[in-house]
C-alpha positions as a Markdown table, in Angstrom:
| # | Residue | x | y | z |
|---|---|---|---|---|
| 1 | Unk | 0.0 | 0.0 | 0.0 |
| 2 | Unk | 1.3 | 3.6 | -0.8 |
| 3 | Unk | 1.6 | 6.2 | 2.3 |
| 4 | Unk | 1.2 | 9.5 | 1.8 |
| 5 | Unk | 3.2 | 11.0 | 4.7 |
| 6 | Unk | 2.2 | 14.3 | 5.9 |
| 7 | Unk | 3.5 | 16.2 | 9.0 |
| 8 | Unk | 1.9 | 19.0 | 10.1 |
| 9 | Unk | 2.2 | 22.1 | 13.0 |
| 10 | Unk | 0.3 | 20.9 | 15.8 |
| 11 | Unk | -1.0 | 24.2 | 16.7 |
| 12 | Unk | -3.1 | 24.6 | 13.6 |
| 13 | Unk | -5.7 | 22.4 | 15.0 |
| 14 | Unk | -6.2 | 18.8 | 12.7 |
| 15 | Unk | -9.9 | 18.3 | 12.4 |
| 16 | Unk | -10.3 | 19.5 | 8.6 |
| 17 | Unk | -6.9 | 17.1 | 8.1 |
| 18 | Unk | -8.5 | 14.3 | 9.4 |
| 19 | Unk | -11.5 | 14.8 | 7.4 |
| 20 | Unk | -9.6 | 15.0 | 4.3 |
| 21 | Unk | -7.5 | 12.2 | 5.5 |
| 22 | Unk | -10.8 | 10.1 | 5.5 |
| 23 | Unk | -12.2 | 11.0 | 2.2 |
| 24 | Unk | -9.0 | 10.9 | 0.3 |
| 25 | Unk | -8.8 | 7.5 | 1.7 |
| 26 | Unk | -12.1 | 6.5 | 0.8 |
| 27 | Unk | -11.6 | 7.7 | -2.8 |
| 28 | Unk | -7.8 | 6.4 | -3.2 |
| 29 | Unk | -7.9 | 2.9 | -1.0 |
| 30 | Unk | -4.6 | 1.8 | -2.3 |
| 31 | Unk | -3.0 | 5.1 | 0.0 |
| 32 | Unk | -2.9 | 5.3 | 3.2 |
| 33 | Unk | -2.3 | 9.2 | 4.9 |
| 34 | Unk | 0.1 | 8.9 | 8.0 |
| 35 | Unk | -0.5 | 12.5 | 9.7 |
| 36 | Unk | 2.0 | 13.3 | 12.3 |
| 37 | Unk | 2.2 | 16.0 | 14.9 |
| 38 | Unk | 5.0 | 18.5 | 15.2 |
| 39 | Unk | 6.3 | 21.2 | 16.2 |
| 40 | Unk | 6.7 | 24.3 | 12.9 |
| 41 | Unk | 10.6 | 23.5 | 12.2 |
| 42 | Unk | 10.5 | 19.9 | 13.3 |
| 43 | Unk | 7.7 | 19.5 | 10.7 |
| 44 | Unk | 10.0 | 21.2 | 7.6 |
| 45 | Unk | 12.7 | 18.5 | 8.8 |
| 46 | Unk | 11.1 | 15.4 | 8.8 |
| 47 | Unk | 10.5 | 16.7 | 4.9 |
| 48 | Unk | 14.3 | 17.0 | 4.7 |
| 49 | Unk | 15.1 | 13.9 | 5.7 |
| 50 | Unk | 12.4 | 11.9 | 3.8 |
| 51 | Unk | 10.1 | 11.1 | 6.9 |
| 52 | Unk | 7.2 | 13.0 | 5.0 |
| 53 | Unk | 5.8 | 14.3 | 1.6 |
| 54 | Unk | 3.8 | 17.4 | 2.6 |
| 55 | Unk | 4.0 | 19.9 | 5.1 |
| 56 | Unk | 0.8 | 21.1 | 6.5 |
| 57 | Unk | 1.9 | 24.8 | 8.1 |
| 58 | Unk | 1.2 | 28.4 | 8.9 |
| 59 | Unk | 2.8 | 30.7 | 6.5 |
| 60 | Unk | 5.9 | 32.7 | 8.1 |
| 61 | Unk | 9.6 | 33.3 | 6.2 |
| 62 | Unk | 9.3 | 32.2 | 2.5 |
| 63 | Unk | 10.7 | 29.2 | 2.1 |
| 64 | Unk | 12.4 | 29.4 | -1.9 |
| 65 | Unk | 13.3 | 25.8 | -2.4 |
| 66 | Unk | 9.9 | 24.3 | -1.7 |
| 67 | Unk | 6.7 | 24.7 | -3.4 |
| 68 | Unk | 3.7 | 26.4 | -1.4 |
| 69 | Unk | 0.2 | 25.9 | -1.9 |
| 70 | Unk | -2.0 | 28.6 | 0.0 |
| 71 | Unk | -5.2 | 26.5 | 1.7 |
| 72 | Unk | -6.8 | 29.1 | 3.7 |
| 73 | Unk | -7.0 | 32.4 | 5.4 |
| 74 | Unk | -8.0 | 32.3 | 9.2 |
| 75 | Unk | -8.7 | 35.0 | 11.6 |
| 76 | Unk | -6.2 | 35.4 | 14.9 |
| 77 | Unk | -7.4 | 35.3 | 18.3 |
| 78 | Unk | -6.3 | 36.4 | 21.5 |
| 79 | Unk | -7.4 | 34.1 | 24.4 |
| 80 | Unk | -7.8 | 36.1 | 27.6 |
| 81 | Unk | -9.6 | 35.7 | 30.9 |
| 82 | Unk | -13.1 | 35.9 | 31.0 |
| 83 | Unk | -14.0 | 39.8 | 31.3 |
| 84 | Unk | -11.6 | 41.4 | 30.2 |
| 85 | Unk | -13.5 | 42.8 | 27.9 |
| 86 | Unk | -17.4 | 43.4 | 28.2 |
| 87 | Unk | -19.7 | 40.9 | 26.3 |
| 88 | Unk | -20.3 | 42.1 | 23.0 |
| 89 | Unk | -17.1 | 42.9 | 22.0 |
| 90 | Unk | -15.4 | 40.7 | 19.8 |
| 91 | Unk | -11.9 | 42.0 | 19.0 |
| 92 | Unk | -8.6 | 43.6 | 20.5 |
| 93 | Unk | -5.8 | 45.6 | 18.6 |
| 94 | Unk | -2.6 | 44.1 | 19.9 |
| 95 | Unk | -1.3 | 47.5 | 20.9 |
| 96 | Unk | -4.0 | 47.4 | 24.0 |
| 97 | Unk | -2.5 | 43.8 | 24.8 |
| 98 | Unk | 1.4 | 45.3 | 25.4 |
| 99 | Unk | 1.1 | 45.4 | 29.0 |
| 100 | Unk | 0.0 | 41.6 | 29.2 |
| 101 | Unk | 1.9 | 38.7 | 29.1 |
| 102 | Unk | 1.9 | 37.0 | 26.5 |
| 103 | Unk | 2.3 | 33.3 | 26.8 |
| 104 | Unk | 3.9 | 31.4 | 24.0 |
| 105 | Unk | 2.5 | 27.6 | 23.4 |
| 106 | Unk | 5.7 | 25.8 | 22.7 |
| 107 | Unk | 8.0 | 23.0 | 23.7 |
| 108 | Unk | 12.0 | 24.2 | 25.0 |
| 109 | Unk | 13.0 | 23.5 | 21.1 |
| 110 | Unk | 10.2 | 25.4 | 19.5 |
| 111 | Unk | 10.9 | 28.6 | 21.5 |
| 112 | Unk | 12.7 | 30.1 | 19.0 |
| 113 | Unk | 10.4 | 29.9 | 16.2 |
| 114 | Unk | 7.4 | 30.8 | 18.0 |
| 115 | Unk | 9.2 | 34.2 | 19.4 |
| 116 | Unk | 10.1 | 34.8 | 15.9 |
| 117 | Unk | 6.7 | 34.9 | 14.7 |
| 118 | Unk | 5.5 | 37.1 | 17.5 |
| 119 | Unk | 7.5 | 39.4 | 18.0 |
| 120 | Unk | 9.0 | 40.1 | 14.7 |
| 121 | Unk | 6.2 | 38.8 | 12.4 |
| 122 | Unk | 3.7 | 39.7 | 14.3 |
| 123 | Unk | 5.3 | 42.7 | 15.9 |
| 124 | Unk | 3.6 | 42.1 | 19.3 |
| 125 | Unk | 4.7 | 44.1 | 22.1 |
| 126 | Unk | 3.8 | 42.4 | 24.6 |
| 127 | Unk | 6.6 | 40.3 | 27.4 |
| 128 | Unk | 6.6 | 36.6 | 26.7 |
| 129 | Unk | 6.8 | 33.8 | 28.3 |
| 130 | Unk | 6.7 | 30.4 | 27.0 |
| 131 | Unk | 3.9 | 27.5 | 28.3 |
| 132 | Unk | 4.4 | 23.9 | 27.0 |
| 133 | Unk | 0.7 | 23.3 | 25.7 |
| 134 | Unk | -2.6 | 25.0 | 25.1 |
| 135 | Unk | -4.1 | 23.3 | 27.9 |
| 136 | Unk | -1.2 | 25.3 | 30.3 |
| 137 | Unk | -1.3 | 28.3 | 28.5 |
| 138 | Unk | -5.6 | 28.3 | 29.0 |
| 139 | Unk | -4.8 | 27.2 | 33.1 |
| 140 | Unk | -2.5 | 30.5 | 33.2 |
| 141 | Unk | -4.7 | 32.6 | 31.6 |
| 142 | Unk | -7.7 | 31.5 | 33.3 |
| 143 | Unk | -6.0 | 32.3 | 36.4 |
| 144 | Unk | -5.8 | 35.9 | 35.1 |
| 145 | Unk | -2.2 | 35.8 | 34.1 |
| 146 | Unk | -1.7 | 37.1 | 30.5 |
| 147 | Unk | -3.3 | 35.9 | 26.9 |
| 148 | Unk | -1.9 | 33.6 | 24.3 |
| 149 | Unk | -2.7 | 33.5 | 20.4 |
| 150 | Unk | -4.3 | 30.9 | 18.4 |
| 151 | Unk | -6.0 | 30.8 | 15.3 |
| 152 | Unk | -9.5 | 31.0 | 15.3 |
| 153 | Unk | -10.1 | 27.4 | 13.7 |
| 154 | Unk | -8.0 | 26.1 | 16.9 |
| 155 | Unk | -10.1 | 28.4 | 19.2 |
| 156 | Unk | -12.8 | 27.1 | 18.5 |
| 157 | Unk | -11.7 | 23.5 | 20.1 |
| 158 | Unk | -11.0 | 25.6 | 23.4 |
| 159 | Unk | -14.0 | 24.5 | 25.8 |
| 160 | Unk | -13.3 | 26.3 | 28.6 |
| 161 | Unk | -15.5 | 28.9 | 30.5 |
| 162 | Unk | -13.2 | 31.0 | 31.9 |
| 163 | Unk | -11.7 | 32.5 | 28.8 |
| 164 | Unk | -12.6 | 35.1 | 26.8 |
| 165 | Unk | -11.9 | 34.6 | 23.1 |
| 166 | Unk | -11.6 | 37.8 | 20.8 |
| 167 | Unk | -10.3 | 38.5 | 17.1 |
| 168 | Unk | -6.6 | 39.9 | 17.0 |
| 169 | Unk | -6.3 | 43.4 | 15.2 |
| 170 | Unk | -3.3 | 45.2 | 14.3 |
| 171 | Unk | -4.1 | 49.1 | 14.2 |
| 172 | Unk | -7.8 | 48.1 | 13.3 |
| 173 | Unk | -7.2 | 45.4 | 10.7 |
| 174 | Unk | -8.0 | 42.2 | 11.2 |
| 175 | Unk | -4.8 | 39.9 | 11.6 |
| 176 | Unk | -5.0 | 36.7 | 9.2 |
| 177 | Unk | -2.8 | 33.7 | 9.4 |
| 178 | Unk | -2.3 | 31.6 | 6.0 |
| 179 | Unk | -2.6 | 28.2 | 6.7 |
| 180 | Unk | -0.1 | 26.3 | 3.1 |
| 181 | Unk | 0.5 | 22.9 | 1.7 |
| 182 | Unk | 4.6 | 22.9 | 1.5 |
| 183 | Unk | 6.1 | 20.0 | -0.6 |
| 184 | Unk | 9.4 | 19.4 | -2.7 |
| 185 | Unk | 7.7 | 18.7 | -5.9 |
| 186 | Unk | 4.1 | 18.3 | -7.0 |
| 187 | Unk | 2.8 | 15.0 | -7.8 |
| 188 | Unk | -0.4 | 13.5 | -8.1 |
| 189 | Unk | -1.5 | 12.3 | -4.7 |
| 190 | Unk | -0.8 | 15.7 | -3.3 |
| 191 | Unk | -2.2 | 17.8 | -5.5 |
| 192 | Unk | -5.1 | 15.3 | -5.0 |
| 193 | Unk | -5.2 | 15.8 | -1.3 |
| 194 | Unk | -4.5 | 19.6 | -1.3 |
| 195 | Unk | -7.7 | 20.0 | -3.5 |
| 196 | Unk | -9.9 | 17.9 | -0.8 |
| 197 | Unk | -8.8 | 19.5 | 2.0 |
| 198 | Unk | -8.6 | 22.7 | 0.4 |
| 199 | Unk | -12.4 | 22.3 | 0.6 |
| 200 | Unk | -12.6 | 21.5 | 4.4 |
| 201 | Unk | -11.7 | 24.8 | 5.6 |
């Protein structure tokens, strides 16, 4: 059976992969699609080294020797504690956030990239501190301890009651994240798969 190997940046939230996963599979039985979680460079190495096909990613630094494939646009949120801001409201402009810290949902290795796209990316202002998961970052924040960023299609997996979740602007703009298919060379199973999950987001 053929594999189609595809790792992806856990923080993007998988539920529109692993619908795609199940109707590519249903359409192509011969090929299985091995998904596996990683951090955003650990993803972009396991391509170097042959441990996957396709890069499922956020869009950050152009990468020139790979190919990119755009999938989707999705808002950014801010995840603060409940009542921050009155009810009704349903974004913040990061400049209103710079006195906050702002926890960064990463692993000790995966520091570095997230900072990057933060603070020079993103150009958030804000002090940062590092938390290992979502579920740690939403116990901090709960607590009433800073906000954290996510994108609104992982947001909306966050069931918890004590958080307040609101659109991230920059100077009045919404901020949008670009969620890409990055692969060495196009062939036919990927650009199969890119066009069915192209049509889950």
């Amino acid at each position: 059976m053929k594999q189609l190997k595809i790792a992806y940046f856990n923080q993007l939230g998988r539920r529109e992969l692993d619908q795609a996963k199940t109707k590519f599979e249903e359409e192509y039985p011969d090929t299985e699609v091995k998904l596996i979680s990683t951090g955003y460079d650990e993803a972009f190495e396991k391509m170097a080294d042959g441990e996957a096909d396709l890069v499922m990613a956020d869009k950050r630094d152009e990468k020139d020797d790979l190919e990119r494939e755009d999938l989707a646009q999705v808002g950014v949120m801010a995840i603060l504690p409940k009542g921050s801001y009155q009810s009704g409201i349903q974004m913040v402009d990061k400049a209103d956030l710079s006195d906050m810290t702002c926890f960064i949902v990463a692993k000790p290795e995966e520091e570095v990239a997230e900072l990057h796209l933060f603070k020079d990316l993103y150009q958030v202002k804000s002090p940062f501190i590092a938390s290992n998961s979502v579920e740690e970052a939403a116990l901090l924040v709960a607590s009433g301890s800073g906000y954290f960023l996510i994108n609104e299609i992982a947001a909306d997996l966050l069931k918890n009651d004590s958080l307040q979740k609101l659109f991230l602007t920059d100077n009045g703009a919404p901020m949008r994240q670009t969620i890409a298919a990055f692969y060495a060379e196009k062939n036919q199973t990927i650009a199969k798969f890119n066009e069915i999950l192209k049509k889950e987001y």
